[in-house]
C-alpha positions as CSV (number, residue, x, y, z in Angstrom):
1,X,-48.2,-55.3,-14.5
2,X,-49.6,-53.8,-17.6
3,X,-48.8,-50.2,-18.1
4,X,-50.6,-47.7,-20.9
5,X,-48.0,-44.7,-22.7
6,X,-49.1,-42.0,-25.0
7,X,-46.2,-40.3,-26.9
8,X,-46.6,-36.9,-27.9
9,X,-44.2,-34.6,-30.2
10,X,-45.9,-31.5,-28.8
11,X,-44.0,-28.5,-30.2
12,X,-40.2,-26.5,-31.5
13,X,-38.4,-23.6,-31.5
14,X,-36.5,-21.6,-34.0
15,X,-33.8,-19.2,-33.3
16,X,-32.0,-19.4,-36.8
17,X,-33.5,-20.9,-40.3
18,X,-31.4,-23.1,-42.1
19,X,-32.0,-20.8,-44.9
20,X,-31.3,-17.3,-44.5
21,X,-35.4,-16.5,-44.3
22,X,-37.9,-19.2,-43.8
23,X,-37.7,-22.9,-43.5
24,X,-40.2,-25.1,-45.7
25,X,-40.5,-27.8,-42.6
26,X,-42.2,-30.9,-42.5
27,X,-41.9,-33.1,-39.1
28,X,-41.8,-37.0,-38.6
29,X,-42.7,-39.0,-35.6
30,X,-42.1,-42.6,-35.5
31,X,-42.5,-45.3,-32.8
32,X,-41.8,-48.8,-32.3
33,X,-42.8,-51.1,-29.2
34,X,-41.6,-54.6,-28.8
35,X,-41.2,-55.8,-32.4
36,X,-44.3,-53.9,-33.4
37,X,-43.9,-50.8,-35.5
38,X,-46.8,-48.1,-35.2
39,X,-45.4,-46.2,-38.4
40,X,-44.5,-42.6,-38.6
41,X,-46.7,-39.8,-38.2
42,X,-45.8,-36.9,-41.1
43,X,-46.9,-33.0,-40.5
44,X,-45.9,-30.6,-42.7
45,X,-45.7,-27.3,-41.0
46,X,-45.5,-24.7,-44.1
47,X,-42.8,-21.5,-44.5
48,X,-41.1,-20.8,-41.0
49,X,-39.2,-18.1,-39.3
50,X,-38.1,-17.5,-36.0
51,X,-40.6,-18.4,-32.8
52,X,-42.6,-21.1,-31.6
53,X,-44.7,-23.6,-33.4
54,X,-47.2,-26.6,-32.2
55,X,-46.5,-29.7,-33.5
56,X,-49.4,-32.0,-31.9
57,X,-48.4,-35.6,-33.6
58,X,-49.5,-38.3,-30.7
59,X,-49.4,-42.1,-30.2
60,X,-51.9,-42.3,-27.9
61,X,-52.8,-45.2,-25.0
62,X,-50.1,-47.5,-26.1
63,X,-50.7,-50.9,-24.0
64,X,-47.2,-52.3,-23.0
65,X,-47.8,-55.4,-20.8
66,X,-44.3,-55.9,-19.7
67,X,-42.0,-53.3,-17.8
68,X,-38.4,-55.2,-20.0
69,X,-40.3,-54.4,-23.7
70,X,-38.2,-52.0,-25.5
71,X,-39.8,-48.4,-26.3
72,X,-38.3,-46.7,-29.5
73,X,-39.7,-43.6,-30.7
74,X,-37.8,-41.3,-33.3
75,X,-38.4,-37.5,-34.6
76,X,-37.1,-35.7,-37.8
77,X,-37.9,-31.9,-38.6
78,X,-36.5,-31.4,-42.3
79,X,-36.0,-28.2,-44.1
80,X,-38.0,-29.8,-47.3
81,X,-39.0,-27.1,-49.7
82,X,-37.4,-29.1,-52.8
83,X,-37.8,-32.8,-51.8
84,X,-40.6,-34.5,-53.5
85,X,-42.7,-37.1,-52.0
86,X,-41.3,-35.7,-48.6
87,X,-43.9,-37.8,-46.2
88,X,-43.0,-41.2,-47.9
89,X,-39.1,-40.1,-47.5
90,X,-39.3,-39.4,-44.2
91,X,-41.2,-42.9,-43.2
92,X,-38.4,-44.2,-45.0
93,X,-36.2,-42.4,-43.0
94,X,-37.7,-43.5,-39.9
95,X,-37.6,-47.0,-39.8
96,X,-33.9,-46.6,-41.1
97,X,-32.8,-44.7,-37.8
98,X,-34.9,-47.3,-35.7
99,X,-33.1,-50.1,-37.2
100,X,-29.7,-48.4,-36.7
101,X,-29.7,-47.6,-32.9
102,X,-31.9,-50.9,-32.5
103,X,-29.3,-53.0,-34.2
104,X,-26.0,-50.9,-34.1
105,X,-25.5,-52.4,-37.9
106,X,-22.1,-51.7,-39.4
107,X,-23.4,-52.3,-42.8
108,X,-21.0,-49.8,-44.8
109,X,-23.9,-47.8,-45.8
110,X,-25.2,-46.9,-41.8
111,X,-21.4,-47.4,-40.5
112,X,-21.4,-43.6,-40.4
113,X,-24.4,-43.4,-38.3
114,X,-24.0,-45.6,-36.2
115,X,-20.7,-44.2,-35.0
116,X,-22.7,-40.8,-34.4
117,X,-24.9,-42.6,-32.0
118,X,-21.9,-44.5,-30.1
119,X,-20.1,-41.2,-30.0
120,X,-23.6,-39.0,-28.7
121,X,-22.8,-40.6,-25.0
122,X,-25.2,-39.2,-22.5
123,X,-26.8,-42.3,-21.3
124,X,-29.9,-43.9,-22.2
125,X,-31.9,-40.4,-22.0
126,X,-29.2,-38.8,-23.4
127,X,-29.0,-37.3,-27.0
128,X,-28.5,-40.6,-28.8
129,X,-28.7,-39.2,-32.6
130,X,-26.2,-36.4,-31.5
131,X,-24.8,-35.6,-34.7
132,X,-26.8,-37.4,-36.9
133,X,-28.5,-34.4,-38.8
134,X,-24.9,-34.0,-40.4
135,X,-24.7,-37.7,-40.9
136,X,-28.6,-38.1,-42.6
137,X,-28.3,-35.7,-44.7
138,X,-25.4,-37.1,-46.5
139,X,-26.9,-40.7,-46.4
140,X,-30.5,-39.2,-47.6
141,X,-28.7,-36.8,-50.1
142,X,-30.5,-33.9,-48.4
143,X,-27.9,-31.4,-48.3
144,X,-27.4,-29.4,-51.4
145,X,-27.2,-25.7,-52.6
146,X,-31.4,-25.4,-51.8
147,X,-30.9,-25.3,-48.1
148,X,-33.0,-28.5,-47.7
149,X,-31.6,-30.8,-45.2
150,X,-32.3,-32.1,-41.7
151,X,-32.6,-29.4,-38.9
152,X,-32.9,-32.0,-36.0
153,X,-32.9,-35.7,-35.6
154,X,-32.9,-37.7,-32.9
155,X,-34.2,-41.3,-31.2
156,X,-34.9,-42.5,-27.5
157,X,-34.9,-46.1,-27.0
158,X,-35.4,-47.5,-23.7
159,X,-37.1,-50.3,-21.3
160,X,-40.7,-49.4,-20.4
161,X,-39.2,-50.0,-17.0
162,X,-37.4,-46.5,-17.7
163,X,-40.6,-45.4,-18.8
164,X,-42.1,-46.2,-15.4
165,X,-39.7,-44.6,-13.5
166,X,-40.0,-41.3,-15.7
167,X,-44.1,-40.8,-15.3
168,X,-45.0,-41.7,-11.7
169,X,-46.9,-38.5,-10.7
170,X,-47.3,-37.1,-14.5
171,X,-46.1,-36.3,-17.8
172,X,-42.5,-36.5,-18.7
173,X,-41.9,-33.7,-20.6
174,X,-37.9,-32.7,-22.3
175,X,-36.9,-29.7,-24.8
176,X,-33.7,-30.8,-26.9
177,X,-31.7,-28.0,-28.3
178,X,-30.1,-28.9,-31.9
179,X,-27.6,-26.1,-33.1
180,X,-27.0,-28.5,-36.4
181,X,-24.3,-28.2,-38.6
182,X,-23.0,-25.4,-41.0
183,X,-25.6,-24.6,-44.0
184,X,-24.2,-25.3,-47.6
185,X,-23.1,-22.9,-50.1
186,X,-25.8,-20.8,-51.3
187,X,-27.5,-21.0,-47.9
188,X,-25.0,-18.2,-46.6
189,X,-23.3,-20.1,-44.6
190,X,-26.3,-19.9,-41.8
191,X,-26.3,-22.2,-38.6
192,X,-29.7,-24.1,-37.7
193,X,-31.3,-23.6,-34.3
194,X,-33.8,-26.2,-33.7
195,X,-35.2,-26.6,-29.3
196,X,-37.5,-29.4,-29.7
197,X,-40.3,-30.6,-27.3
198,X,-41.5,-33.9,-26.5
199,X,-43.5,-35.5,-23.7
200,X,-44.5,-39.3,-22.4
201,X,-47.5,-39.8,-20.5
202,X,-48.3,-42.5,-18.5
203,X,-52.3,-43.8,-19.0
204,X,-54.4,-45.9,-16.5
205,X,-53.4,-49.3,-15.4
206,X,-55.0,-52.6,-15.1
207,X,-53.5,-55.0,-12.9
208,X,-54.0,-58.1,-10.6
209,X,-57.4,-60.3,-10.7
210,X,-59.1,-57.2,-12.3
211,X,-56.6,-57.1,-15.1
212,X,-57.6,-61.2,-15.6
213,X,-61.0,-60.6,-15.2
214,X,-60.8,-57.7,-18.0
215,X,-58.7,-60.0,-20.4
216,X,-61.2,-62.6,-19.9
217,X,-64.0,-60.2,-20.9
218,X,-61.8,-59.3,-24.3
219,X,-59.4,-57.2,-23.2
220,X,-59.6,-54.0,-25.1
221,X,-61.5,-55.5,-27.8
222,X,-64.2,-56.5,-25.5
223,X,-67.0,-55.0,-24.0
224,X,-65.5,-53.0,-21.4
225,X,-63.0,-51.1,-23.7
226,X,-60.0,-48.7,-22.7
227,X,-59.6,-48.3,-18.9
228,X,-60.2,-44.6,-17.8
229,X,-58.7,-45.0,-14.0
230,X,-56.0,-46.6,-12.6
231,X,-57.4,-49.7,-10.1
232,X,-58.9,-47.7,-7.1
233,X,-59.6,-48.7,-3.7
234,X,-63.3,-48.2,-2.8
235,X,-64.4,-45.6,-0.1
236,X,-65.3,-48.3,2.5
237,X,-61.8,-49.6,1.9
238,X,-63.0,-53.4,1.2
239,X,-62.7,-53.4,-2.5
240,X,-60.6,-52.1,-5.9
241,X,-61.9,-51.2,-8.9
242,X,-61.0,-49.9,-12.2
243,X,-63.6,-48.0,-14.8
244,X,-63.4,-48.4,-18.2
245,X,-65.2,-46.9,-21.2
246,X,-68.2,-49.2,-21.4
247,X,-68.4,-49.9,-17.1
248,X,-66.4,-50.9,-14.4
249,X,-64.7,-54.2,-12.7
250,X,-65.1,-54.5,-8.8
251,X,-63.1,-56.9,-6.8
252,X,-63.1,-58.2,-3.1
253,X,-61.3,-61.2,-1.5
254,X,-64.6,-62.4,-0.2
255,X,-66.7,-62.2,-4.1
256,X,-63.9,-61.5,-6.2
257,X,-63.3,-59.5,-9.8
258,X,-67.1,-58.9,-11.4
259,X,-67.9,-56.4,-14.0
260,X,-71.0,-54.3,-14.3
261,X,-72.0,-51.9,-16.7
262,X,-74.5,-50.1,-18.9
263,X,-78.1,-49.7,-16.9
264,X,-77.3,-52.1,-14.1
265,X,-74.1,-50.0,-13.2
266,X,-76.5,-47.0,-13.2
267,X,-78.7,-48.1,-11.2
268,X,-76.4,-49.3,-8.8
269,X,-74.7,-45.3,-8.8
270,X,-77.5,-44.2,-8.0
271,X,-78.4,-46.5,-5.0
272,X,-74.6,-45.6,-3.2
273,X,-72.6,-47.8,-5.4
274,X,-71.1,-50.5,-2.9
275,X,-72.4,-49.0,0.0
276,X,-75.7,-49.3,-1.2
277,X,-77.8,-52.5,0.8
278,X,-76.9,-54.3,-2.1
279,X,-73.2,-54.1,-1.3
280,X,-70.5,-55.9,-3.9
281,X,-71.8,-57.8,-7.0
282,X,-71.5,-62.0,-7.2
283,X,-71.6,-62.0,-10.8
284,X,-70.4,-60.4,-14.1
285,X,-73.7,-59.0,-16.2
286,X,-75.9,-61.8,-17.6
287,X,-78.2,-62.4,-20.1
288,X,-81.7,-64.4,-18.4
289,X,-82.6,-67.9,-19.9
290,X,-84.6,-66.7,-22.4
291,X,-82.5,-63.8,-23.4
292,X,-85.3,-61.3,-22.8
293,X,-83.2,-59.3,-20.1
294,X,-80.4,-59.1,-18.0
295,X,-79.1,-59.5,-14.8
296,X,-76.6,-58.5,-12.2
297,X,-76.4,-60.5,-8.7
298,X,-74.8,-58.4,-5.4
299,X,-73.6,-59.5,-2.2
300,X,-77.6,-58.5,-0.4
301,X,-79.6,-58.7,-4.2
302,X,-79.6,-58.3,-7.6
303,X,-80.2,-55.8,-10.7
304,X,-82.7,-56.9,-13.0
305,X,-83.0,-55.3,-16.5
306,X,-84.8,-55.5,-19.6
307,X,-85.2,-52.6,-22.7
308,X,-89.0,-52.8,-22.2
309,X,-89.1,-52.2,-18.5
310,X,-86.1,-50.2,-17.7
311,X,-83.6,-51.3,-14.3
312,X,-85.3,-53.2,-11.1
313,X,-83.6,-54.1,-8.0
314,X,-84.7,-56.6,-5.1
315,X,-82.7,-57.0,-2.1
316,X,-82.6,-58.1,1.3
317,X,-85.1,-60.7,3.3
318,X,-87.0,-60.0,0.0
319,X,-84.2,-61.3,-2.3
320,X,-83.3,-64.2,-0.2
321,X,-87.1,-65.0,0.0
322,X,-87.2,-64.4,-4.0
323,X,-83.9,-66.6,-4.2
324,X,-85.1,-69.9,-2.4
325,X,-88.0,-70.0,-4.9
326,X,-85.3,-69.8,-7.5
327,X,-85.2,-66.1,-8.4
328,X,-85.7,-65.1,-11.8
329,X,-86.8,-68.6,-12.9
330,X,-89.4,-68.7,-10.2
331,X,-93.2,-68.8,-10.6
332,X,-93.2,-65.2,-9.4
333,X,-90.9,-64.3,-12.8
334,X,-89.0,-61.2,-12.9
335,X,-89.3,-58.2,-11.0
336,X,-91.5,-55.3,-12.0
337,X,-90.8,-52.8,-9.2
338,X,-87.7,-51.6,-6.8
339,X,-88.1,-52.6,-3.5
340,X,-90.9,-49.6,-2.0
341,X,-92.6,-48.5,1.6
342,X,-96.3,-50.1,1.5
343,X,-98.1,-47.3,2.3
344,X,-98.9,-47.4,5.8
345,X,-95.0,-48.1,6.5
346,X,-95.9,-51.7,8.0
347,X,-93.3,-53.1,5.5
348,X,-91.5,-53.0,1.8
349,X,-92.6,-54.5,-1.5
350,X,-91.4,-55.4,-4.5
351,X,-93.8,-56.8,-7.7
352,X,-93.3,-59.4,-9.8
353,X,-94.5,-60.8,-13.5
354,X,-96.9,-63.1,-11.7
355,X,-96.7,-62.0,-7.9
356,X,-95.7,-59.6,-4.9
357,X,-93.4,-59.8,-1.6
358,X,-94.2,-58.2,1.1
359,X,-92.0,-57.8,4.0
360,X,-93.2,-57.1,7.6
361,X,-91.3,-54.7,9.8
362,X,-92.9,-56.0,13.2
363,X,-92.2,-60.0,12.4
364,X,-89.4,-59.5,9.7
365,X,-91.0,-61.9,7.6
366,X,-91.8,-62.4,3.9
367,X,-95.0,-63.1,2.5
368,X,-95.7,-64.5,-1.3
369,X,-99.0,-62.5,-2.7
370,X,-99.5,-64.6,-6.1
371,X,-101.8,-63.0,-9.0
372,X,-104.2,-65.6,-10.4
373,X,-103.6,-69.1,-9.3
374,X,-99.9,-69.9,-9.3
375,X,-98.4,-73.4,-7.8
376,X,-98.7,-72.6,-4.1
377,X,-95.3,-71.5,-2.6
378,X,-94.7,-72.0,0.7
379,X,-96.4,-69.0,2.7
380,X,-93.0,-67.6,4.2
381,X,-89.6,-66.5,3.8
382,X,-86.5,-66.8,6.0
383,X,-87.0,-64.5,8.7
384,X,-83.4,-62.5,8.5
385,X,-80.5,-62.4,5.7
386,X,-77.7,-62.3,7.8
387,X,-75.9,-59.4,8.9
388,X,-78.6,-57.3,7.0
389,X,-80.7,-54.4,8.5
390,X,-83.7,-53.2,5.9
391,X,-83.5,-49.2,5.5
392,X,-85.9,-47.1,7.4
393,X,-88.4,-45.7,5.7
């Protein structure tokens, strides 16, 4: 089952500078799915003191199609006031500590990191990098006399499975606390007090014979975009469907997954969606035979669209009439008009390029009304579409 993240370093807290007055900090956020890398995301957040500061830095609607792909996200704050060409360091810096925890390397250079992640403990949502400011800023020669140095490190790398079970019902939200390690001489001597914030929220999903459907449409390069619901179940408890930014994918067991979108999809709202007469749509949007407009077929009728004229519909007796003649390729063309009352309420019509049903309420029958002099149809529809009552007027 596909499943969409977003991963958010949203804010931290000072109690104690590095330095004895402000800290000159500048904040990294790097992630890593699978064996793809995202980068790092670099902020820098200016002269701080004591209190609360937004961070904001976001990897937003990740797509992680299966639940055993490992997630790996990392964070650095870094008390940077004297380290040139901070933001390239600290990408750097990032992709080191993802390859340490990822590979548990005991290269002499990382041996002393990686022995600060095997002794953090806690589990897998634990504080892995426990330790590690000490350890990076000897590796990264950040500690010195200036006060610049690490204030709080740390990496979480799990399953999306975890993930899953994290994020059911919401946001996952966690606030490390990161006393850090003595300052250097010159600094007076002054403990760091880093509580940093972090959430994980879990995006809509696609799943099942909508989720193929929506790959075979493009996926999120096609058409239909992002999804922007989880898959639904309809009101009339029938169908699912999922919306997504450019329309929506319905699916039955009886017609299947089908997208619709754009002017057809509207049209459709506004006549009750799938409890409209039309019901469920047969088909995915699609261009006519000539290309001049397009079309949508449903369970009891069809959209019909085109820039010029704007969205038609035609359904019931009058579609399966309209249907037998061969629809939008008939002599009648396409339609002009949405199914209407004649005006003294005998029937409904709709109009056509070259023509007119009518249907009767007394007989239930359909009658062709051809402009000009059209090859002669025969004179009647089928008298009922099954299982269909027309609307009252």
């Amino acid at each position: 089952m596909l499943a969409k993240y977003s991963f958010r370093l949203d804010s931290f807290h000072i109690d104690n500078t590095r330095s004895r007055h402000n800290d000159t900090d500048t904040v990294a956020f790097f992630l890593k799915v699978g064996d793809r890398s995202y980068g790092t995301q670099t902020k820098g957040m200016g002269d701080l003191n004591n209190g609360d500061y937004g961070v904001g830095l976001e990897f937003r609607d990740i797509l992680i199609p299966d639940p055993a792909t490992r997630v790996t996200f990392n964070y650095q704050i870094v008390n940077a006031g004297h380290i040139d060409d901070i933001a390239t360091k600290l990408s750097d810096a990032a992709a080191r500590l993802e390859a340490i925890a990822g590979t548990n390397s005991q290269a002499t250079s990382v041996a002393i990191a990686a022995e600060a992640f095997k002794l953090a403990g806690g589990g897998i949502w634990g504080l892995v990098a426990a330790g590690a400011v000490e350890v990076f800023n000897i590796l990264w020669g950040w500690i010195g006399a200036d006060c610049d140095g690490a204030v709080a490190i740390d990496e979480i790398s799990v399953p999306r499975s975890d993930l899953d079970l994290k994020t059911p019902t919401g946001p996952y939200t966690e606030t490390r606390h990161y006393p850090g390690p003595d300052s250097p001489h010159g600094c007076n001597h002054t403990n760091s007090d880093y509580y940093v914030t972090w959430s994980i929220i879990q995006s809509p999903v696609v799943q099942g014979a909508i989720a193929a459907k929506w790959n075979e449409l493009g996926g999120l390069s096609g058409g239909l975009g992002e999804p922007v619901t989880d898959e639904t179940s309809t009101p009339d408890g029938v169908g699912r469907f999922n919306n997504f930014q450019g329309g929506s994918i319905y699916w039955t067991p009886e017609t299947g997954a089908h997208e619709i979108g754009g002017a057809i999809r509207e049209k459709w709202a506004n006549l009750g969606w799938e409890q409209s007469a039309l019901r469920y749509p047969t088909s995915d949007e699609t261009a006519t035979i000539d290309w001049s407009g397009r079309y949508n077929t449903f369970q009891r009728g069809l959209i019909y669209w085109t820039a010029a004229t704007g969205t038609y519909e035609v359904q019931g007796d009058i579609y399966a009439y309209y249907a037998s003649i061969n629809g939008l390729d008939s002599i009648l063309g396409t339609p002009t008009s949405d199914e209407t009352d004649l005006p003294d309420g005998s029937g409904r019509y709709n109009t056509f390029q070259h023509g007119e049903l009518r249907w009767d309420r007394a007989t239930r029958q359909v009658t062709l009304l051809p402009y000009g002099a059209p090859t002669t149809p025969p004179a009647k529809g089928p008298s009922n579409t099954p299982d269909w009552t027309p609307p009252n007027p």
